[in-house]
C-alpha positions as CSV (number, residue, x, y, z in Angstrom):
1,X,0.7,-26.2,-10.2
2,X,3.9,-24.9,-9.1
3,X,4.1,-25.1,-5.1
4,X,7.4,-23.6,-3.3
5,X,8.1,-23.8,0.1
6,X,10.8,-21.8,1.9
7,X,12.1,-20.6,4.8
8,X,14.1,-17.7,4.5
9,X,14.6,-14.3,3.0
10,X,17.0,-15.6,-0.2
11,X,14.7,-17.9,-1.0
12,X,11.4,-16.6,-0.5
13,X,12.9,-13.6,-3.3
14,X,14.0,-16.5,-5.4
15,X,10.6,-17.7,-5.5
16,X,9.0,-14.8,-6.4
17,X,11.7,-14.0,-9.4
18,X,11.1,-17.2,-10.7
19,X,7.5,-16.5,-11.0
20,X,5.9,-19.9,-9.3
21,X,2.4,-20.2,-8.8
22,X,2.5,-20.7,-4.8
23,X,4.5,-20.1,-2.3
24,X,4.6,-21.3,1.0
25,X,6.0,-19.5,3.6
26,X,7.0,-21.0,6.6
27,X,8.4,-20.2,10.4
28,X,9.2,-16.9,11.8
29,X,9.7,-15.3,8.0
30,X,5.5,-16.1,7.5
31,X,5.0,-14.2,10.6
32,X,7.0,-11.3,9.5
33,X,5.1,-11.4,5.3
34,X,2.0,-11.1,7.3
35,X,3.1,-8.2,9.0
36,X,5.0,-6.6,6.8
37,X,1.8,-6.9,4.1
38,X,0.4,-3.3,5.6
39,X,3.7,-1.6,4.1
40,X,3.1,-3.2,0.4
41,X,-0.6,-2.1,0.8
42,X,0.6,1.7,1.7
43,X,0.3,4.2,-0.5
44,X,3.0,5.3,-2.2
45,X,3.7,8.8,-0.2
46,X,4.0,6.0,2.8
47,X,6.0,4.1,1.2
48,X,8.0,6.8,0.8
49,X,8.4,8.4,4.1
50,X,9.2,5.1,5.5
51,X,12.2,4.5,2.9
52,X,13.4,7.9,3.6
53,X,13.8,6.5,7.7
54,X,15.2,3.4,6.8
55,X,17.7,5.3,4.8
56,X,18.7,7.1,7.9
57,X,19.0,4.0,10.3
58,X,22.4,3.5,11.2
59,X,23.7,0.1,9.2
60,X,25.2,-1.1,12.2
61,X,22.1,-1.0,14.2
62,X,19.3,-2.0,11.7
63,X,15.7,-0.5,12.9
64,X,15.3,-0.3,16.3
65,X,11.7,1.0,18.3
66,X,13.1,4.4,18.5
67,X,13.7,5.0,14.5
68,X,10.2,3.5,14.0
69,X,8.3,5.3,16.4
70,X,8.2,8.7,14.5
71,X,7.4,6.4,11.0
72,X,4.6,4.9,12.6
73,X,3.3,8.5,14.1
74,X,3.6,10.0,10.4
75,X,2.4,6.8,8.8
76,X,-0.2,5.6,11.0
77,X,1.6,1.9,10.4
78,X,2.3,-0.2,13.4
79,X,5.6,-0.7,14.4
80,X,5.4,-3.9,14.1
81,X,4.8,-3.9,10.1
82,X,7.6,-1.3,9.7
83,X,9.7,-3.7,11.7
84,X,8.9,-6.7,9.5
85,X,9.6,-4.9,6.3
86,X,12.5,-3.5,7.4
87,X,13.7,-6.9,8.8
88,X,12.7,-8.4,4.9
89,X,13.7,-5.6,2.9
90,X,11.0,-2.7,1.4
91,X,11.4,-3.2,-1.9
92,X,11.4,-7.5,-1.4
93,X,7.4,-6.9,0.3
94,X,6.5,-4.1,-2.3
95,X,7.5,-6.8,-5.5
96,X,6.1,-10.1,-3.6
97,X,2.5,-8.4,-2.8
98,X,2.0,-6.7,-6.2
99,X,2.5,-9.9,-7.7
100,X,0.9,-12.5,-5.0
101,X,-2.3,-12.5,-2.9
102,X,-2.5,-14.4,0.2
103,X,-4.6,-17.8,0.0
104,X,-4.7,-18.6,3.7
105,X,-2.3,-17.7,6.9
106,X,-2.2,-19.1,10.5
107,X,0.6,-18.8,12.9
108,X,3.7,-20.0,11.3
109,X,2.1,-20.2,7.9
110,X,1.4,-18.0,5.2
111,X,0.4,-19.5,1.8
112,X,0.7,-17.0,-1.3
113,X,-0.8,-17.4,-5.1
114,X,0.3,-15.8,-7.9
115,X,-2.4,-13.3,-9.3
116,X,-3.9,-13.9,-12.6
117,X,-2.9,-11.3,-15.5
C-alpha cells in the first residue's frame, strides 16, 4: 500500500494526481481538509454560489469574514468551511473528496484512502 504524507497545499494535490492509496495529512492543512470537507459534500447549486463569491473576492485580499458571511447565509455552510476551501482552493477539495474518504482524523491529523472503483 501506497502511504503519502504531506504538509502542504502543492503536495497534498500532488498526491491526489498521482492517485496513491493514502494520504496523510498533517498540521494546520488537516485541520483545514476537515473543514473544508462540508464544501466537497455540497451540492452542486452550493458549490456554485460559493464559486460565484470567491470569484468576486478581491485577489489582494483573499476571503475575509465579511465576503463569507452572505455565502454562509445562502448556503447554510459555516464560515469556517468556506474559509478552509477558499484557503485550499474549491476545485483542489471538490477532486480530493470525490476520489478519497476519510479513514480517521484527530487534531492535526487527517488520514484519507483512496475509494475502491
Amino acid at each position: 500500500m501506497s502511504v503519502v504524507t504531506v504538509r502542504t497545499k502543492d503536495e497534498l494535490a500532488k498526491a491526489r494526481k498521482s492517485g496513491v492509496e493514502q494520504i496523510v495529512v498533517q498540521g494546520e492543512l488537516a485541520d483545514k481538509v476537515k473543514r473544508g470537507k462540508k464544501i466537497a459534500l455540497a451540492g452542486s447549486i452550493t458549490v456554485a454560489a460559493l464559486a460565484a463569491a470567491l470569484a468576486a473576492t478581491p485577489m489582494t485580499g483573499g476571503l475575509s469574514f465579511l465576503a463569507a458571511a452572505p455565502v454562509a447565509a445562502l448556503t447554510g455552510l459555516e464560515i469556517a468551511a468556506i474559509i478552509a476551501a477558499a484557503s485550499i482552493g474549491l476545485a483542489l477539495i471538490i477532486a480530493l473528496f470525490k476520489d478519497y474518504e476519510e479513514i480517521s482524523y484527530e487534531n492535526g491529523k487527517l488520514v484519507l484512502k483512496k475509494k475502491s472503483s
